[in-house]
C-alpha positions as CSV (number, residue, x, y, z in Angstrom):
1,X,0.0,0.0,0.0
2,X,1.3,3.5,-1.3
3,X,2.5,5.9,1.6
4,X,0.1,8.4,0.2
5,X,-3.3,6.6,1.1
6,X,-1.7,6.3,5.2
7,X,-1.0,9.6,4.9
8,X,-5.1,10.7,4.6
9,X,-5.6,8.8,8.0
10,X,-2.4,10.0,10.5
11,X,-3.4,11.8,13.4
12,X,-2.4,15.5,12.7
13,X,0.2,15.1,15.4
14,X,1.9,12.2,14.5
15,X,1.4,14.4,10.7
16,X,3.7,17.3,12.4
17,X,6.4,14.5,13.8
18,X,6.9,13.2,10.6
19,X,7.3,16.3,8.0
20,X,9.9,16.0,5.8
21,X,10.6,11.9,6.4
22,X,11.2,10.1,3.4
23,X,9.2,7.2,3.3
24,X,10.1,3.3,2.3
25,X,7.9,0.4,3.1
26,X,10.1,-2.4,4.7
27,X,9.4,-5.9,4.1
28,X,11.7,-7.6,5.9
29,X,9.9,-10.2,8.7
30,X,6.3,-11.4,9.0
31,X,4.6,-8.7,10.7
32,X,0.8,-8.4,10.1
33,X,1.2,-4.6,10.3
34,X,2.2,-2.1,8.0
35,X,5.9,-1.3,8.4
36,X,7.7,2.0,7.2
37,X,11.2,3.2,7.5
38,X,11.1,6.8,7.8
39,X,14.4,9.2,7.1
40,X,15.3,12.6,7.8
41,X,18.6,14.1,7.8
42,X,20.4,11.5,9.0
43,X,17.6,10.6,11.6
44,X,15.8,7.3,11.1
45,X,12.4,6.3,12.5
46,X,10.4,3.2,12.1
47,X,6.3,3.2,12.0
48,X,4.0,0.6,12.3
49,X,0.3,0.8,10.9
50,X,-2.4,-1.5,11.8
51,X,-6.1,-2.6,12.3
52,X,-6.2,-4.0,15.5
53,X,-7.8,-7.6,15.9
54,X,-8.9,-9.3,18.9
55,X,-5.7,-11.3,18.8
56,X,-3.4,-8.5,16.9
57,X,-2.9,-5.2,18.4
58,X,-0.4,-2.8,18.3
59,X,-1.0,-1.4,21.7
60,X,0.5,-4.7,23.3
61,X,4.0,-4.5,22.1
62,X,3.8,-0.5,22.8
63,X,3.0,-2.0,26.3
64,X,5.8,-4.7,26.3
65,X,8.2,-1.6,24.9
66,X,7.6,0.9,27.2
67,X,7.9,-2.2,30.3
68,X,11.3,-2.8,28.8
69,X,12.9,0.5,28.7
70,X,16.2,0.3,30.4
71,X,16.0,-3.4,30.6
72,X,16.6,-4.4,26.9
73,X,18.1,-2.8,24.2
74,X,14.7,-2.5,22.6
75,X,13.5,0.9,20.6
76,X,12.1,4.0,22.3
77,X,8.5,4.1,21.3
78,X,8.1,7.5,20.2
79,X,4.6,7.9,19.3
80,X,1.3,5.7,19.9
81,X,-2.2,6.6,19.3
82,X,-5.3,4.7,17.7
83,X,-8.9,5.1,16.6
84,X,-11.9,2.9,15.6
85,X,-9.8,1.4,12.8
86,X,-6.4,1.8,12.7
87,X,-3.3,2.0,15.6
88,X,-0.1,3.6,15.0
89,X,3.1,2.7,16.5
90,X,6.1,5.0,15.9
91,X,9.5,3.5,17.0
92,X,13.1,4.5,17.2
93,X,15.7,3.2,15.2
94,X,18.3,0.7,16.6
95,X,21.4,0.3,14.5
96,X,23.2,-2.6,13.3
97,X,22.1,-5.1,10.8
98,X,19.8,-8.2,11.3
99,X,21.2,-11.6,12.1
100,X,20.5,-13.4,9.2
101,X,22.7,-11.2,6.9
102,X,26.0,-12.8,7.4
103,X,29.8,-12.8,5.2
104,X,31.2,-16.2,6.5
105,X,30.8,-19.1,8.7
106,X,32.6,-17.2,11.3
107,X,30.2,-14.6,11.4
108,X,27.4,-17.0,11.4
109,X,29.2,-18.9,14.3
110,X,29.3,-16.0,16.3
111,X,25.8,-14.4,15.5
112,X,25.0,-18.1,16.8
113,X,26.5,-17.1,20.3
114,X,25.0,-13.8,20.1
115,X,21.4,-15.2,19.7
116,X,22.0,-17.7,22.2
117,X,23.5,-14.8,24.8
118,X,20.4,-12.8,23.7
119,X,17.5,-14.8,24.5
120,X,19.4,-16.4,27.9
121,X,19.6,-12.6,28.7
122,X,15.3,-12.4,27.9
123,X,14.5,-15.4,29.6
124,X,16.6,-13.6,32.5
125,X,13.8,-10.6,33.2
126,X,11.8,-10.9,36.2
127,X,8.6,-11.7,35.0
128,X,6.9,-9.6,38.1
129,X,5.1,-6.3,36.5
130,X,4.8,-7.7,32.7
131,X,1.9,-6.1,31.0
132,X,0.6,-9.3,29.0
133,X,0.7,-12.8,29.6
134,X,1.0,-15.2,26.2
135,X,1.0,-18.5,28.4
136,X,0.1,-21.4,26.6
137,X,-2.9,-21.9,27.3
138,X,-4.0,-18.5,26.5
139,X,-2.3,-19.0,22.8
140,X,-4.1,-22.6,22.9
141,X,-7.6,-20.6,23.1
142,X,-6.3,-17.5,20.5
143,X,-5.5,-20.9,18.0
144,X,-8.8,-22.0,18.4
145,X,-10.8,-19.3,18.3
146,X,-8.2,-18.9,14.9
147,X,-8.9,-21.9,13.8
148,X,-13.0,-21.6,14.3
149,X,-13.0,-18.4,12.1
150,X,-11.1,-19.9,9.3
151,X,-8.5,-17.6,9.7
152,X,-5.5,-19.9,9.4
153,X,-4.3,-20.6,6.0
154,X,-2.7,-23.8,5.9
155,X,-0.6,-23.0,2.4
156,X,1.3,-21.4,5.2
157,X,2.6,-24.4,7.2
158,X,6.2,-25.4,7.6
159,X,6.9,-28.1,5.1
160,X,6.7,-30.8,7.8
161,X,3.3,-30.4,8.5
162,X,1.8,-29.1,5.4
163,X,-0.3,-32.2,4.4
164,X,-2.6,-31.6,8.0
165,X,-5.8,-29.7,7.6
166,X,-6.1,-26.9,10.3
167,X,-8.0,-29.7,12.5
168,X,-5.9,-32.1,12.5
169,X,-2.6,-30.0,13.2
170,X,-4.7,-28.7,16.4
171,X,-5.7,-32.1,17.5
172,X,-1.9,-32.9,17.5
173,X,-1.5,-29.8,19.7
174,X,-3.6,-30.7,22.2
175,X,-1.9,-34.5,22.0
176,X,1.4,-33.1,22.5
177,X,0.4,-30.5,25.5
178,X,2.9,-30.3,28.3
179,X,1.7,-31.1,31.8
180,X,3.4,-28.0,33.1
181,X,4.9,-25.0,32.1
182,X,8.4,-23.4,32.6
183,X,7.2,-19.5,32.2
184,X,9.8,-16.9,31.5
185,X,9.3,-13.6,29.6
186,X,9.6,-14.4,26.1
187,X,10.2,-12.5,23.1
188,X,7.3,-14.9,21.5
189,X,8.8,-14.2,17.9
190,X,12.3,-14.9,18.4
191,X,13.7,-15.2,14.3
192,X,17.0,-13.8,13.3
193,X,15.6,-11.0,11.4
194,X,14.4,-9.7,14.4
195,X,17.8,-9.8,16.5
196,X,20.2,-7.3,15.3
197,X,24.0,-7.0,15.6
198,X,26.8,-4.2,15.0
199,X,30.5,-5.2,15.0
200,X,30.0,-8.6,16.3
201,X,28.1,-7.7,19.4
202,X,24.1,-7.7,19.6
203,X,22.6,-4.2,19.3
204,X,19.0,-4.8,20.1
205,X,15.9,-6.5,19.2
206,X,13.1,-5.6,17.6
207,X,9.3,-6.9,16.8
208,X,8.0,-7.4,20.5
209,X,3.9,-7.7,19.1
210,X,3.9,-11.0,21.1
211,X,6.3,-10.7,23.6
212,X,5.1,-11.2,27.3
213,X,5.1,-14.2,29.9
214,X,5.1,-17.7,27.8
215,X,7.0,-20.7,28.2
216,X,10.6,-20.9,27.3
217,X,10.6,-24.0,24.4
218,X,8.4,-21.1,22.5
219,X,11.1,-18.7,21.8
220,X,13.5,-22.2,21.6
221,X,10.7,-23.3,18.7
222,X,10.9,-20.0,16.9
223,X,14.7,-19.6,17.4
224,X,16.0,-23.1,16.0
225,X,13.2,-23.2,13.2
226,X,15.2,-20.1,12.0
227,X,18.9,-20.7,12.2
228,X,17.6,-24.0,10.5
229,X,16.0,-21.6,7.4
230,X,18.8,-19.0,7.5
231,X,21.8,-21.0,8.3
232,X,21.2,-24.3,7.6
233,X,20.2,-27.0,10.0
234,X,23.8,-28.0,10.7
235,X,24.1,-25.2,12.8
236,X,21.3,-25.5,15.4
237,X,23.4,-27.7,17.8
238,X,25.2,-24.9,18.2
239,X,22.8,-22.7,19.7
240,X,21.6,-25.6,21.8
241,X,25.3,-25.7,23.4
242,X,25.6,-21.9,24.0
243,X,22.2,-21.3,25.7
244,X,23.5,-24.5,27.9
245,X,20.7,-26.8,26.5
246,X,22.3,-30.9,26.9
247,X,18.6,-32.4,26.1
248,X,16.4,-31.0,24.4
249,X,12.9,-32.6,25.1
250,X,11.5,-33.0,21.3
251,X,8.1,-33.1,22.1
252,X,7.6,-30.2,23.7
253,X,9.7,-28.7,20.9
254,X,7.1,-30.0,18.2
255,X,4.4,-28.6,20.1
256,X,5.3,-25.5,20.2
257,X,6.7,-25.2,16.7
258,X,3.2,-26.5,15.4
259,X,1.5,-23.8,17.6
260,X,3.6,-21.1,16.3
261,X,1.9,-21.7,13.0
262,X,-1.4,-20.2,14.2
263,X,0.6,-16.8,14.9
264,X,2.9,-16.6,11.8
265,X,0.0,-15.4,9.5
């Protein structure tokens, strides 16, 4: 969608921020809302745009942000406001370059230790205070309720799963449910494009729309499936080793990699 149609519909204050940005829509990640990059002068910004579902809002990760100020090198949010149909999230820049752009294997060994340092360093925040709770059995209902309004495409599965109907993958879910839970605050999207490094050292992360309290294996689900796509799956042990992971229970993997694909669309 052309920057001009947004343009009719900004708040006239969020208008007066943004005079004179240049404006480029960026692509990069799976985001369900609008995403442009925003320059001026040598200052960068970064805003989302969105209609706000019942499970989609922009107002949660403006929460989530604002929670982690100071604890995480997460952007400043600089601007949030919303109507009857649309939300608008405007966010500073962090710099560096996403994880997933890599020169050598050395680089990619050490992004590896990076992403493993990253999310130990996530899992680490007191969960006490956190604005939203993504626990699994609160995604469980969201996947339902998904899966009820035919809102799940199944052309999207991963590759090992793409022959289920939306049903069937669900049933599995529920076959593969853990008995308990091992809750930490999660980044609940945690891909390389998403985790961004300058000179060899992590600068920040980015994309919190489902961060909150959630169990740990969904960050590992999210994490792994991505080195595997990005890197190849060669490398995955090696992110097992530098989070400290000896045995990783496989079932509780797969079930949270097959509920992640009720969020990824």
């Amino acid at each position: 969608m052309q920057k001009e149609s947004w343009l009719l519909e900004l708040p006239a204050k969020l208008k007066e921020i943004l005079k004179g940005f240049k404006w480029e829509e960026n692509k990069i990640g799976w985001s369900k809302a609008k995403v442009f990059k925003l320059s001026n002068n040598g200052k960068t910004l970064y805003l989302k745009i969105n209609k706000p579902t019942p499970d989609f809002n922009l107002e949660q990760e403006k929460d989530i942000l604002e929670w982690l100020y100071q604890k995480l090198q997460v952007p400043e949010v600089v601007y949030f406001s919303k109507n009857d149909d649309r939300e608008f999230l405007l966010l500073s820049e962090i710099l560096g370059k996403v994880s997933y752009k890599i020169e050598s294997d050395k680089e990619k060994r050490r992004n590896i230790q990076i992403l493993a340092e990253g999310l130990k360093k996530i899992h680490s925040i007191p969960t006490s205070g956190c604005p939203i709770n993504n626990t699994p059995d609160k995604l469980l209902q969201l996947a339902k309720e998904r899966s009820d309004q035919g809102n799940i495409d199944t052309s999207q599965f991963d590759e090992k799963w793409s022959h289920k109907s939306v049903g069937e993958l669900f049933e599995e879910i529920i076959k593969l449910k853990p008995e308990k839970y091992d809750l930490v605050f999660s980044h609940g999207d945690y891909c390389l494009p998403n985790i961004l490094v300058k000179e060899g050292k992590l600068s920040g992360f980015v994309d919190w729309s489902w961060g909150g309290v959630n169990d740990r294996y969904f960050d590992f689900a999210a994490v792994m499936w991505s080195i595997g796509y990005n890197y190849g799956e060669e490398w995955v042990k090696y992110f097992l080793e530098d989070y400290g992971i000896k045995n990783i229970d496989r079932n509780r993997l797969k079930f949270f990699q097959m509920l992640n694909e009720f969020f990824q669309q």
